[in-house]
mmCIF file of the C-alpha atoms, coordinates in Angstrom:
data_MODEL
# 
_entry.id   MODEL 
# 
loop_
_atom_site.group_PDB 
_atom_site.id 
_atom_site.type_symbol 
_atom_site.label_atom_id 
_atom_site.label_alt_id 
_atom_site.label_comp_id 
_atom_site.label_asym_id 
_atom_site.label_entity_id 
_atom_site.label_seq_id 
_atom_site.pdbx_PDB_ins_code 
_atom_site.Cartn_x 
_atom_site.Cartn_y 
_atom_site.Cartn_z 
_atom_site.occupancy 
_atom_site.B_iso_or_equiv 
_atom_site.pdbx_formal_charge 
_atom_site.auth_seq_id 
_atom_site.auth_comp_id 
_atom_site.auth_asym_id 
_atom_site.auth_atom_id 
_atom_site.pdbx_PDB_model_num 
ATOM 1   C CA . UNK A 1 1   ? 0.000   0.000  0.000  1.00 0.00 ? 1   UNK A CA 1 
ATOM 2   C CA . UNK A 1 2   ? 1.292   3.348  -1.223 1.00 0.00 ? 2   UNK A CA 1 
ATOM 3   C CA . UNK A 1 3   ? 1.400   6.294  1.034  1.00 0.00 ? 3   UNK A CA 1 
ATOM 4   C CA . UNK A 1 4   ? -0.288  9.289  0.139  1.00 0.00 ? 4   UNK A CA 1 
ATOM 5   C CA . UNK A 1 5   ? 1.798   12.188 0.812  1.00 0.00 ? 5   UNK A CA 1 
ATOM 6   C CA . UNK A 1 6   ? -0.475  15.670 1.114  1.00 0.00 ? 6   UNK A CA 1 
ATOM 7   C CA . UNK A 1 7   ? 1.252   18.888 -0.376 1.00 0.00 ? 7   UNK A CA 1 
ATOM 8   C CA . UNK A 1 8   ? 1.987   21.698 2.284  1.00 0.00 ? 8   UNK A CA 1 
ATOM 9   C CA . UNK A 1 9   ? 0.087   24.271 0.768  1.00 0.00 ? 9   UNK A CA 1 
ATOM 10  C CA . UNK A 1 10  ? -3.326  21.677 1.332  1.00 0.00 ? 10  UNK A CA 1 
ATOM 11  C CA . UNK A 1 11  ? -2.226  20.739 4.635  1.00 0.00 ? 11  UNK A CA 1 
ATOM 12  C CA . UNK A 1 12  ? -1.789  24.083 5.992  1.00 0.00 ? 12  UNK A CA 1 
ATOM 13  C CA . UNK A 1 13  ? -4.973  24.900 4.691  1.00 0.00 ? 13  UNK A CA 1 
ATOM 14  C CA . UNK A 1 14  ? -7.200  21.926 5.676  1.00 0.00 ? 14  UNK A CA 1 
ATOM 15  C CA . UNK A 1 15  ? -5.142  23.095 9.159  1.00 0.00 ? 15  UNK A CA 1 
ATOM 16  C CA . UNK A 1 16  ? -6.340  27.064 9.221  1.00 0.00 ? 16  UNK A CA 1 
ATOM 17  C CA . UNK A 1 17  ? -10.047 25.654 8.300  1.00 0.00 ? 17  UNK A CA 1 
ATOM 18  C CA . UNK A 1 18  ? -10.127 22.567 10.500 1.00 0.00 ? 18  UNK A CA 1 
ATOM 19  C CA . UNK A 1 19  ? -9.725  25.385 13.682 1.00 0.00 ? 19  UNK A CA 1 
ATOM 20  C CA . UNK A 1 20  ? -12.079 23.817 16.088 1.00 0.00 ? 20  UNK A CA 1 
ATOM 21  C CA . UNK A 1 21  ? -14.248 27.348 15.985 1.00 0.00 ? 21  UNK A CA 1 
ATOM 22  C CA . UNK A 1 22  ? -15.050 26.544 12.447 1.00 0.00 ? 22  UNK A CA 1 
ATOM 23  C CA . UNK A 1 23  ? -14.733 23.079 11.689 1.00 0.00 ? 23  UNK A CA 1 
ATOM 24  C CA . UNK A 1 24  ? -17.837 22.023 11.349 1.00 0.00 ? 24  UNK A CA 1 
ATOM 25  C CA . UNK A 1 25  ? -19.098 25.108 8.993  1.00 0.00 ? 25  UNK A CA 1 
ATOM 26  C CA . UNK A 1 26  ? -16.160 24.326 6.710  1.00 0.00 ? 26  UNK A CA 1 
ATOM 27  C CA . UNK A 1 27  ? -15.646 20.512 6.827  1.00 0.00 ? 27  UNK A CA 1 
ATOM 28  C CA . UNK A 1 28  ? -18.272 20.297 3.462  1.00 0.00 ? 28  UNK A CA 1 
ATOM 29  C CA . UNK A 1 29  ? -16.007 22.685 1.287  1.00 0.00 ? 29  UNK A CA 1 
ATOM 30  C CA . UNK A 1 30  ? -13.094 20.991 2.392  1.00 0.00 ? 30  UNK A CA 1 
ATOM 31  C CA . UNK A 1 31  ? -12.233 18.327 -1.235 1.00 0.00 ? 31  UNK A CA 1 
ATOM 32  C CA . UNK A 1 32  ? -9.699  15.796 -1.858 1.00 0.00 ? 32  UNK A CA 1 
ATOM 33  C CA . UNK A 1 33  ? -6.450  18.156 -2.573 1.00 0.00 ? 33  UNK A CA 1 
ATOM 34  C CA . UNK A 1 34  ? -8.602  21.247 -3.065 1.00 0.00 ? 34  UNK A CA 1 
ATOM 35  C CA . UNK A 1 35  ? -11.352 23.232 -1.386 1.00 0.00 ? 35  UNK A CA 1 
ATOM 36  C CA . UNK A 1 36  ? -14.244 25.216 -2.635 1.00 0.00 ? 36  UNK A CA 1 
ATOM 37  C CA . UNK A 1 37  ? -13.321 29.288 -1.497 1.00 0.00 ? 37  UNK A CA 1 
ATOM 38  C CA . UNK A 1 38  ? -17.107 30.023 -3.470 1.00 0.00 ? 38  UNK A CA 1 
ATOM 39  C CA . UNK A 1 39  ? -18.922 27.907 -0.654 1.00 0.00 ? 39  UNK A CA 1 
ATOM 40  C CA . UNK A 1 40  ? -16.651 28.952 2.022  1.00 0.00 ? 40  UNK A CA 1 
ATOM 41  C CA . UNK A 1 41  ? -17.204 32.501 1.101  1.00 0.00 ? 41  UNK A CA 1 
ATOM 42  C CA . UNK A 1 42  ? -20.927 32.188 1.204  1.00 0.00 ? 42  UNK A CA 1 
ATOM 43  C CA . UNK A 1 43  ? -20.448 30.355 4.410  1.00 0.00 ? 43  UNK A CA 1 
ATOM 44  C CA . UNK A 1 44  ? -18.565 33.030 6.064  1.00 0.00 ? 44  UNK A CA 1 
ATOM 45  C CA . UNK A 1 45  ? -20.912 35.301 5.970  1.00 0.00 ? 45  UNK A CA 1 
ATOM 46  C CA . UNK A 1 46  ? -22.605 34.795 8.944  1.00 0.00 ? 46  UNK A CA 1 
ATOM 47  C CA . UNK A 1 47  ? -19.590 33.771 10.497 1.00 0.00 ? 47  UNK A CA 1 
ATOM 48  C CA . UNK A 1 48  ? -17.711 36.060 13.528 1.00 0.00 ? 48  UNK A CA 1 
ATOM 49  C CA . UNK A 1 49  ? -14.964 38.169 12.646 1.00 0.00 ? 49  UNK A CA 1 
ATOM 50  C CA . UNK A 1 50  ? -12.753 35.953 13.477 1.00 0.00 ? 50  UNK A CA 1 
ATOM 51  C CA . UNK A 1 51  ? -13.883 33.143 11.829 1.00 0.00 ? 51  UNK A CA 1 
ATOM 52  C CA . UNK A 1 52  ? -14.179 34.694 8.640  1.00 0.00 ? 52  UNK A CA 1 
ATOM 53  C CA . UNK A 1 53  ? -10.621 35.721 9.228  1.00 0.00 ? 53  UNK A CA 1 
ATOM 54  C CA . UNK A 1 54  ? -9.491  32.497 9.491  1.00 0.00 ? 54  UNK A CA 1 
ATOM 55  C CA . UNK A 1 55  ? -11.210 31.407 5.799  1.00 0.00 ? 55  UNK A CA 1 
ATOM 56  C CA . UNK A 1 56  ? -9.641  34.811 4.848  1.00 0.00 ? 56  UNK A CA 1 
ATOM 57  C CA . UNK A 1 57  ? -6.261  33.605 5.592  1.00 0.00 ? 57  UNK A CA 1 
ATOM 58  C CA . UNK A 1 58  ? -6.542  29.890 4.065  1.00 0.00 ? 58  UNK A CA 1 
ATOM 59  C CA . UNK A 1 59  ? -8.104  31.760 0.921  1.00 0.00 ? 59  UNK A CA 1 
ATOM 60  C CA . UNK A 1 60  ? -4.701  33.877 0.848  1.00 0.00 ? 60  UNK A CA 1 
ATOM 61  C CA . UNK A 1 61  ? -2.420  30.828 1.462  1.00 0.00 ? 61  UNK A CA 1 
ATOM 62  C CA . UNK A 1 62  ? -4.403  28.948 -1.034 1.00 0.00 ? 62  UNK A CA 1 
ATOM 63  C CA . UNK A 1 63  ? -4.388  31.371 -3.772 1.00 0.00 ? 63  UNK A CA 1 
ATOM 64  C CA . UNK A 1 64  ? -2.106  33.592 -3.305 1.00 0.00 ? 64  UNK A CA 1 
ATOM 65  C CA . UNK A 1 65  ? -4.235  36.995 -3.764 1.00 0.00 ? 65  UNK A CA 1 
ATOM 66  C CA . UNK A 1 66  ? -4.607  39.258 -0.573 1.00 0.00 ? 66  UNK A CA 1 
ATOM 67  C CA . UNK A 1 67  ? -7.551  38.277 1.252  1.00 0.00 ? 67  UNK A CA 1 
ATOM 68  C CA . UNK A 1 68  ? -6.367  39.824 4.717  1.00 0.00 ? 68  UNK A CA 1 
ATOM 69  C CA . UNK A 1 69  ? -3.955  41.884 6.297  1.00 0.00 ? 69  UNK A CA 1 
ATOM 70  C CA . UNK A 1 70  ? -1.204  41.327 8.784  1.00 0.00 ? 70  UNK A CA 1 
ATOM 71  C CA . UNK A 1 71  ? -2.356  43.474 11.442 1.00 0.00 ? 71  UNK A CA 1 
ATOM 72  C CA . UNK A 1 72  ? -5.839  41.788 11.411 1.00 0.00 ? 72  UNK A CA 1 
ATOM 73  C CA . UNK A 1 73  ? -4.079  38.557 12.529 1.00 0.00 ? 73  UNK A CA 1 
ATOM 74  C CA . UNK A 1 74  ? -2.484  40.553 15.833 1.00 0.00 ? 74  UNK A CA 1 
ATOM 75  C CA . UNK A 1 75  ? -5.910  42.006 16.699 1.00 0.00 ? 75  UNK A CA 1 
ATOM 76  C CA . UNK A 1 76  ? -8.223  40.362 15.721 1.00 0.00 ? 76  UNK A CA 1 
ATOM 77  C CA . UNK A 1 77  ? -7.516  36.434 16.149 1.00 0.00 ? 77  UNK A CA 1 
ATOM 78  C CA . UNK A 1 78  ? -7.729  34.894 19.757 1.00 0.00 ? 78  UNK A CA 1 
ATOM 79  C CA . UNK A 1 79  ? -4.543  33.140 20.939 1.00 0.00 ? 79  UNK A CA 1 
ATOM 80  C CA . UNK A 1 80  ? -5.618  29.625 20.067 1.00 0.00 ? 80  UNK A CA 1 
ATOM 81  C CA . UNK A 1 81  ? -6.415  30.939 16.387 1.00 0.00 ? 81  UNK A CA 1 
ATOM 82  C CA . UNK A 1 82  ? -3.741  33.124 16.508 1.00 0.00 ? 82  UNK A CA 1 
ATOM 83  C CA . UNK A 1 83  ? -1.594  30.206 17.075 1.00 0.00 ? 83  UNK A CA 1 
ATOM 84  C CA . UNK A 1 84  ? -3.089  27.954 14.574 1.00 0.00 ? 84  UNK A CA 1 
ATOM 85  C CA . UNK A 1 85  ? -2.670  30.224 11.889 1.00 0.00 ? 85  UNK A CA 1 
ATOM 86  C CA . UNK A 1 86  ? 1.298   30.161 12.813 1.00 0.00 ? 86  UNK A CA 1 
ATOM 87  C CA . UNK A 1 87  ? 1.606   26.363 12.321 1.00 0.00 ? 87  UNK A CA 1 
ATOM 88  C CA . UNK A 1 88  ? -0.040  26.587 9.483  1.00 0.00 ? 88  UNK A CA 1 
ATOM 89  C CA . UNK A 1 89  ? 2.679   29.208 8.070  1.00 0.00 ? 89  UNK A CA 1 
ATOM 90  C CA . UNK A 1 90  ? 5.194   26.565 9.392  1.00 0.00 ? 90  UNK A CA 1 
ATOM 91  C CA . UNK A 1 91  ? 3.267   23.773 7.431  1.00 0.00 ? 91  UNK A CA 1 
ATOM 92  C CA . UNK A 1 92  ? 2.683   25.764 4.493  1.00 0.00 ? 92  UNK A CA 1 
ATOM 93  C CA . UNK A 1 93  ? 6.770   25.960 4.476  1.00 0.00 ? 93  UNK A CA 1 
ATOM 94  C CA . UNK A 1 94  ? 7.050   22.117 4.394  1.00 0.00 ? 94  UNK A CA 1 
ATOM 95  C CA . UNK A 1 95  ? 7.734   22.027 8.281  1.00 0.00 ? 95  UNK A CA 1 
ATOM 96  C CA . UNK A 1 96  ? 7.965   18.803 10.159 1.00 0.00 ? 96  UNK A CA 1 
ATOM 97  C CA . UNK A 1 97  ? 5.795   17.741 13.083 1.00 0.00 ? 97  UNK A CA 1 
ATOM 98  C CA . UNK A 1 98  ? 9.236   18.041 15.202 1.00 0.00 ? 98  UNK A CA 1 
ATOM 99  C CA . UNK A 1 99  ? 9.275   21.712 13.895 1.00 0.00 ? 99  UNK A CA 1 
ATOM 100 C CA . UNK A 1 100 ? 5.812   22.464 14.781 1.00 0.00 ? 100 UNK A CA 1 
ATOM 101 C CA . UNK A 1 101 ? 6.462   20.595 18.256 1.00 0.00 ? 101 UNK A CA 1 
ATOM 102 C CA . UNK A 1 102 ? 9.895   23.394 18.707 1.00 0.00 ? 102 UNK A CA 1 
ATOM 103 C CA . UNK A 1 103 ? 7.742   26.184 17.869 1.00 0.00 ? 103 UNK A CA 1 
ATOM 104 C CA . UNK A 1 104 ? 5.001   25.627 20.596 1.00 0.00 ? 104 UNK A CA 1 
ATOM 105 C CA . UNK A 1 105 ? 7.521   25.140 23.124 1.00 0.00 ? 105 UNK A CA 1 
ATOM 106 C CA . UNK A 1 106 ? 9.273   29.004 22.518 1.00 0.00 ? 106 UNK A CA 1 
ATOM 107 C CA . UNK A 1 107 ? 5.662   30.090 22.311 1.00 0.00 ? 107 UNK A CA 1 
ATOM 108 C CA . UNK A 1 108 ? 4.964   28.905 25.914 1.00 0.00 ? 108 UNK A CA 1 
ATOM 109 C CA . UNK A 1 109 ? 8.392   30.230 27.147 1.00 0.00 ? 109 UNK A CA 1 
ATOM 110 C CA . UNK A 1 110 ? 7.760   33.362 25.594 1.00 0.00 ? 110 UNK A CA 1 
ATOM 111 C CA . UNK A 1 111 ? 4.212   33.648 27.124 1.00 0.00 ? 111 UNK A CA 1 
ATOM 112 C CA . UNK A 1 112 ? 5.405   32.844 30.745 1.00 0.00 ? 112 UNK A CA 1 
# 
């Protein structure tokens, strides 16, 4: 049995949109190696701020045309989000899970 290796760009996408405060509104637009942004759009709608941030930002990872800015992500994203949206930057850069393990740690040092 082959295994099926899953491109960084998807997985730091299916990452951003599987954040626990929108899972379960985005989990139908999520496809096999591709997503539909149309649906999610709609979706987002009458999402939060927030929330619609976070589609906003796997939009903009997924193709590559501005969809938010930087300084929303510093005021307007919770910690956990916040967070989330950093790994996904990580994974988007072909990161390892020993990488993404690293980076929590200095987070929690630098937030004692």
């Amino acid at each position: 049995m082959q295994e099926t290796t899953i491109p960084p760009e998807v997985a730091a996408v299916r990452h951003i949109l599987g954040a626990p405060a929108i899972a379960q509104r985005t989990e139908a637009y999520v496809l096999d190696g591709s997503f539909d942004f149309a649906g999610l759009e709609r979706e987002a709608e009458t999402m939060s701020g927030g929330e619609a941030l976070l589609v906003r930002i796997a939009s903009e990872l997924w193709n590559a045309e501005r969809a938010a800015g930087l300084w929303e992500l510093v005021r307007r994203l919770d910690r956990g989000n916040f967070e989330r949206v950093l790994d996904a930057l990580w994974i988007a850069r072909g990161a390892t899970v020993h990488d993404l393990v690293a980076a929590a740690v200095r987070r929690d040092v630098l937030a004692a």
